[in-house]
N, C-alpha and C positions, 0 to 999 in steps of 0.2 A: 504494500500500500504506500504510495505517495505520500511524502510529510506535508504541512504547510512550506517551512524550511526548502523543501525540494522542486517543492511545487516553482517557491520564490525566486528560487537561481534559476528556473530555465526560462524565465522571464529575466530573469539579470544578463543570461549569456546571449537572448537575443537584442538587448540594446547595446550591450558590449559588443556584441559583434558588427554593428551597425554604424557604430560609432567607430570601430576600427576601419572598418570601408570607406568611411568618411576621412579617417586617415591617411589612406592610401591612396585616394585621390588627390587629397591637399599635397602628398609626398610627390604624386605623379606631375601635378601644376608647376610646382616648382623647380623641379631636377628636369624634367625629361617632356612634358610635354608641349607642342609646338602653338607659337603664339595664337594663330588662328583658331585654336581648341575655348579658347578662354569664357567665351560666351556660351557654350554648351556645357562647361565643366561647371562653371558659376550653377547654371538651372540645376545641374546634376546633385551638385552640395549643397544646396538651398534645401532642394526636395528633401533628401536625404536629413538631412539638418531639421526639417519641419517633421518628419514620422517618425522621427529618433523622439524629438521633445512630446510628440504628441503620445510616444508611448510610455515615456517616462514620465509623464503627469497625468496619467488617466485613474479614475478612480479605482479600473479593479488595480493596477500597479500598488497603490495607495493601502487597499484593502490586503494585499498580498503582505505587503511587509508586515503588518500590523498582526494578521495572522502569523507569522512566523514570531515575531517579537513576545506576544502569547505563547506560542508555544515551548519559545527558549527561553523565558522567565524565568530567569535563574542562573545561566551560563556564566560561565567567566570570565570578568571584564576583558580580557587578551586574548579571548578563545576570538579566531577565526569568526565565527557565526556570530559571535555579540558585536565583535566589530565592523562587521558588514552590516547589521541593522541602521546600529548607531549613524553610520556612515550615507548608508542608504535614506532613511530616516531624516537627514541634515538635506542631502540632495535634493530629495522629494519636493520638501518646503519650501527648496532656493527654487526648483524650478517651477514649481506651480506658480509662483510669480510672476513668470514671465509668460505672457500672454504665443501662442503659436503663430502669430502675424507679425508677432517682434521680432522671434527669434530666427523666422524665415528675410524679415526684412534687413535685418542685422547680417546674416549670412550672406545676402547679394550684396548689400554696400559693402563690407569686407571683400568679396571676390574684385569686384572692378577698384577698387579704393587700392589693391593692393598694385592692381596692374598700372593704376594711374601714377603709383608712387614710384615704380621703378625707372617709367622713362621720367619723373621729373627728377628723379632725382640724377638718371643720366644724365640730363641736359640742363641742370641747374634750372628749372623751371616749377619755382614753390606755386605762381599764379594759378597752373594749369592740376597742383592739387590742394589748392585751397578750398574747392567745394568740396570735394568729398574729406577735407580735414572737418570741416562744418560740420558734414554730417555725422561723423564717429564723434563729435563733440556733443551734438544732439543724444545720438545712442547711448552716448552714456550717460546723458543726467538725467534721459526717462529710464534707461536702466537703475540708476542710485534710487530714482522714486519708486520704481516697482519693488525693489527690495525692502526698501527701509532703512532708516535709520536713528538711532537715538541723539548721539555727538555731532558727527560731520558728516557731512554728505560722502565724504569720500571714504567710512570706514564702511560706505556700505558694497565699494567696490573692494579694497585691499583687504577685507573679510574673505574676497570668494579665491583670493591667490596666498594671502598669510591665516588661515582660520584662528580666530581669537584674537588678533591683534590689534589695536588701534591705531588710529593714524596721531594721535598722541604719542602712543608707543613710540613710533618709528621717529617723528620727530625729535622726541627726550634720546632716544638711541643716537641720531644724526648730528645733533648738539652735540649730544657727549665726545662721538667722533672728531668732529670737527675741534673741538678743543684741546685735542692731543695731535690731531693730525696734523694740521696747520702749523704747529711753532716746529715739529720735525721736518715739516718739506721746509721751511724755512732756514731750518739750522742748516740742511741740504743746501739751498741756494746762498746760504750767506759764505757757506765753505766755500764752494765756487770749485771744487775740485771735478776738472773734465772729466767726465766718461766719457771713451768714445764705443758709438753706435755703428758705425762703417762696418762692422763686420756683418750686421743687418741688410744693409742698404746696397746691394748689389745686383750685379744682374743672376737671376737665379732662374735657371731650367725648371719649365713650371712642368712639365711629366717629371723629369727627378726632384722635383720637392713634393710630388705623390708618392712615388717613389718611399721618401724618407717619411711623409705620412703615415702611410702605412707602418712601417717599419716601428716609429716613435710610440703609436697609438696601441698597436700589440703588446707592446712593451712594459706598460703601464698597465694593461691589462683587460685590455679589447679583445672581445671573441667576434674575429672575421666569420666562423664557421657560424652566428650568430648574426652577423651586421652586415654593412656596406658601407663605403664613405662616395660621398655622391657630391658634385661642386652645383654653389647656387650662386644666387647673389648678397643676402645674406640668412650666415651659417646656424643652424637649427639641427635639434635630434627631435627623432619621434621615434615611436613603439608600435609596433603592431600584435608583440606579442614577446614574451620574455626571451623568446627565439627567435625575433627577428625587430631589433635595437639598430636603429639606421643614426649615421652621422653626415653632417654635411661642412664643409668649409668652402673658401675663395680663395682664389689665387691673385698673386701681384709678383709679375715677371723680374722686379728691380725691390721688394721689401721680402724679406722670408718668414716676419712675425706675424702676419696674417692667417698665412695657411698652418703655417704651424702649431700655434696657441691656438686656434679657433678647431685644428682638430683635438689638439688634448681635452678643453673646455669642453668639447661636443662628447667627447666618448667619456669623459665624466660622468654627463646626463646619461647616456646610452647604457653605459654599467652599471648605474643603480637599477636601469629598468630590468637588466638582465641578471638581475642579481636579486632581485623578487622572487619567495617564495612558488615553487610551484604550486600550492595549495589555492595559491592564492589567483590560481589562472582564469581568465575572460569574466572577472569582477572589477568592480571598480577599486578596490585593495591595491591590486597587482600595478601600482604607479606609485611615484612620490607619494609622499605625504603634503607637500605642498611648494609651491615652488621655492622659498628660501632655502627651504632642506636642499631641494634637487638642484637648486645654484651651489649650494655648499660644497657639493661631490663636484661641479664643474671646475669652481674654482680651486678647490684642492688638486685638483689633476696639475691644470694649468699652472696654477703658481706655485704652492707647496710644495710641490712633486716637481714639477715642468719648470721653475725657473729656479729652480737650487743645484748649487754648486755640483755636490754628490752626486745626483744625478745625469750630469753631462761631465761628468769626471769618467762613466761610464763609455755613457752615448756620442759625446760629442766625435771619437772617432772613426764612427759610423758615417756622420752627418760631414765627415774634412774628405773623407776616401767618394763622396756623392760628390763633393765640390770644393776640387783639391785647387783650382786657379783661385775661387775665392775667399777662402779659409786657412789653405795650406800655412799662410804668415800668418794668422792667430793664434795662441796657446787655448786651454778651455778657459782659463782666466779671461781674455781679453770675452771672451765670445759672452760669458759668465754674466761680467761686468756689461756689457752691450744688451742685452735682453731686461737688466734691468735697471736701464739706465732711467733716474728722475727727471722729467720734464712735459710740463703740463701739452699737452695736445688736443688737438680739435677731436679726432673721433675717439668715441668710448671703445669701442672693441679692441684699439689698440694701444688704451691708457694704460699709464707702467700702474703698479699697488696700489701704489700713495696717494695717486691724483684719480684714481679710476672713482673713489668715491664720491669724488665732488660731481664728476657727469652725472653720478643716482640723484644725487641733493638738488639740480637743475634741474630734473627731467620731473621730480618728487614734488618741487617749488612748482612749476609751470604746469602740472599735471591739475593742481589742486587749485589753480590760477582759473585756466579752462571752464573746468568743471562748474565754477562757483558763478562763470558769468563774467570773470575780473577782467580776464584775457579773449582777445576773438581772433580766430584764425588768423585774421588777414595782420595782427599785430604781432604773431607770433615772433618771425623773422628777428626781428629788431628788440623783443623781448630777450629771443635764446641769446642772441649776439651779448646784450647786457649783461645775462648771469653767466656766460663765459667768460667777459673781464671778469665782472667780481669774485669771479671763484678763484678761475684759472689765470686768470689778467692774461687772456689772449683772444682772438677774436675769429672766427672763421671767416675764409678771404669767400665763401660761397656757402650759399642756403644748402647744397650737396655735400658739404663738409659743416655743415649745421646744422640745421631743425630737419633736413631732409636724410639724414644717416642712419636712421634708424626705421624699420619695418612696423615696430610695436601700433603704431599710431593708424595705423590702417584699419583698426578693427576695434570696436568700441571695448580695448582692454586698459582701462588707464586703473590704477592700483598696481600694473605688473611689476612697474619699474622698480621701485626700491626693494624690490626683491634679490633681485641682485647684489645690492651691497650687504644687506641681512646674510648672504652666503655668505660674504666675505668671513661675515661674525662665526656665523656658526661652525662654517668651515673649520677655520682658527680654531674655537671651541675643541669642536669633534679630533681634530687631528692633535692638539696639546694630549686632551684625554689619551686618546688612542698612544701615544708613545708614552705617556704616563705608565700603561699597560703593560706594555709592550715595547719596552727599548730596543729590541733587534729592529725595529721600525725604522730607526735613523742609520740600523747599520745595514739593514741591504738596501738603504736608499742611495746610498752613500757607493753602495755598488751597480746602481741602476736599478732595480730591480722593489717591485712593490707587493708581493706576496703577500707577506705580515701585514701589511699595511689593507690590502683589499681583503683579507680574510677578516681582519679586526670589522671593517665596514659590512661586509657581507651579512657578522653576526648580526652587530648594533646595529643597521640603521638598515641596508636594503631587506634584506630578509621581511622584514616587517611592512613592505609596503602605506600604506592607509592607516595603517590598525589604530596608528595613535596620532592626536595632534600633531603639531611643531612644537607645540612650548610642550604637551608631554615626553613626546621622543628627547629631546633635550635634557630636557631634566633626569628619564629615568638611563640616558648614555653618559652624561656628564655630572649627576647631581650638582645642576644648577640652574637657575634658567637662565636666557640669553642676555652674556653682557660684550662689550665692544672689551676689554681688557686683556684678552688672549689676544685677537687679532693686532694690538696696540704694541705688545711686546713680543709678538715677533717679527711685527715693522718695527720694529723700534731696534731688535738687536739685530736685524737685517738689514739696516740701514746705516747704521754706525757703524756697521764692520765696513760695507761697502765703499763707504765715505769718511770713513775716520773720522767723525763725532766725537 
């Protein structure tokens, strides 16, 4: 006899699976399919996107959990089954909000908004995506109203990407940031001692820096037999299933930190996915727990892991024997010191540590600008210009190397942003602990090599998928909840070593 319980997943796996289809299209749009597709592919995920929501808000769906939730009265908080209700239970409510003409209408503006953003942003042309900026501006402040909110309009967005968190929170967090951050990039610039970045800045064979993508990304602990690394325009991971964890990066024929960090960063994301219990398959468990956490894994690849010394003390003569004209004359020191050189820059994807946080604090400021009514598209321009002086005191010489750099804004997702620097924390966080643990952690890093260090994660944090908050998984990996003070002091003694502070 069928349980309620049983009944309730095969109703789970076929919106999960529905919503993976959905994935694979959006995976398809952007990697591989030909421009003239676009307007067919839009109907196709719109559709799709409207009989996803319409079955996941429908009253038997509603009736089904609630039976199961009766029936497991009593489970244990961390069993699988109580945390798919809970989980389930949370969605339900978020999505029944949203009306099934929103969420279809949301999906089209999204599809062409995205397409509109790539050629403006090719041709330095913000005018020709100021409408559809308009419109994701709109989407999201009848989105904040459908939801609700108590505080700010905007905690009713950065609820559905940090669950629990406030947009207080994040600002008392960015404060706090900012108050240690700032006098150390300063004490950096007051030193005045050059690094140089040349060993970056070359002409680089863009098949052999796939080549060495490959190569870096396995390395760290990417399952090809699992994945694919597929080139866009900008670099994203998605899931289809814990067996099939896709990454994507860009290339730049004359910079090598592009394709490089952006794939350690991508298979970050991609190994948590793939590092999800199996128990936990074609539920909605079987993901992050939230994007902070799943930025945490990204940036631990990329920076933790991918710009420490140890680690290219290993690799780096891999990367001299691919491009021995233009490395041959660097030691790993020079190349070391070159990857993490201080200095404010216009794009965030390839801001060094220190200053990557200040693009979150811009993007965090102006998001909540928008939102409110303060800011209107066509002002944006000359707004972003401004809090790049005052952050970073530099300016972008183009709307394409400013308010147009970034993808996020195509789709009514504002909350996503400060997500990003929150990995930084947690990251920091999680990896302190983890070699707290586990000191062989800093010694096979030190020989390239991340074993210890991904088994630590596997247990603590991916294994668990969903099952528990962010501010819970935190707490019960680190006994603490998130504070900026790990991440602080290992910029801090990473910085002073670099620079002699």
């Amino acid at each position: 006899m069928t349980t309620k319980y049983e009944a309730l997943l095969e109703k789970v796996y076929e919106i999960h699976d529905i919503g993976k289809a959905l994935a694979v299209l959006s995976w398809d749009k952007e990697v591989n399919m030909p421009e003239a597709g676009l307007p067919a592919r839009v109907q196709q995920m719109t559709t799709l996107s409207r009989f996803n929501h319409i079955l996941s808000t429908s009253d038997e769906f509603g009736a089904l959990i609630e039976e199961a939730a009766a029936e497991l009265d009593g489970a244990a908080y961390d069993s699988n089954e109580a945390s798919l209700i809970r989980l389930l239970r949370r969605h339900y409510e978020d999505n029944r909000k949203l009306p099934p003409e929103f969420v279809a209408r949301s999906a089209e503006v999204s599809g062409k908004a995205r397409a509109a953003w790539a050629k403006a942003r090719a041709t330095n042309d913000f005018a020709s995506f100021q409408p559809w900026l308009e419109q994701v501006i709109e989407l999201c402040q009848e989105q904040a109203e459908l939801y609700g909110y108590e505080d700010e309009k905007y905690d009713a967005l950065l609820d559905k990407y940090e669950h629990g968190m406030k947009t207080a929170d994040v600002r008392a967090i960015f404060d706090a940031v900012k108050a240690e951050l700032v006098p150390l990039r300063q004490a950096i610039e007051e030193r005045g001692t050059a690094v140089d970045d040349t060993p970056v800045h070359q002409a680089f064979d863009v098949e052999t820096q796939k080549q060495f993508a490959h190569y870096i990304t396995q390395a760290i602990g990417y399952d090809y037999e699992r994945g694919h690394l597929g080139t866009v325009v900008h670099p994203f991971a998605t899931s289809f299933s814990r067996d099939d964890a896709r990454i994507t990066t860009r290339w730049y024929s004359d910079f090598l930190n592009p394709s490089l960090f952006g794939a350690l960063h991508e298979s970050g994301h991609a190994m948590y996915e793939q590092g999800t219990h199996r128990d936990l398959a074609r539920t909605p468990l079987a993901r992050g727990t939230s994007l902070g956490i799943h930025e945490s894994q990204s940036r631990m690849m990329e920076n933790l892991v991918g710009r420490s010394l140890g680690f290219w003390q290993a690799h780096y003569p891999q990367l001299q024997s691919l491009f021995p004209e233009q490395l041959g004359q660097y030691t790993v020191q020079d190349f070391y010191q070159a990857i993490n050189k201080v200095q404010p820059s216009y794009i965030r994807v390839e801001a060094d540590e220190l200053t990557y946080n200040f693009h979150i604090i811009l993007r965090f400021e102006l998001e909540q600008a928008m939102l409110n009514g303060e800011l209107a598209a066509q002002d944006l321009p000359e707004a972003w210009n401004a809090k790049m002086e005052e952050l970073l005191g530099v300016v972008p010489p183009t709307d394409s190397q400013g308010c147009l750099q970034d993808v996020h804004w195509t789709r009514p997702g504002f909350g996503y942003f400060p997500t990003y620097a929150l990995g930084n924390l947690y990251g920091a966080q999680f990896f302190e602990t983890a070699v707290s643990q586990n000191p062989a952690i800093l010694e096979e890093l030190n020989q390239g090599r991340t074993t210890s260090l991904l088994a630590w994660l596997r247990e603590n944090i991916h294994q668990h998928g969903r099952k528990f908050t962010p501010g819970e998984l935190v707490q019960r990996v680190t006994g603490q909840p998130l504070s900026h003070a790990a991440f602080m002091r290992y910029a801090t003694a990473k910085y002073n070593d670099l620079y002699s502070l």
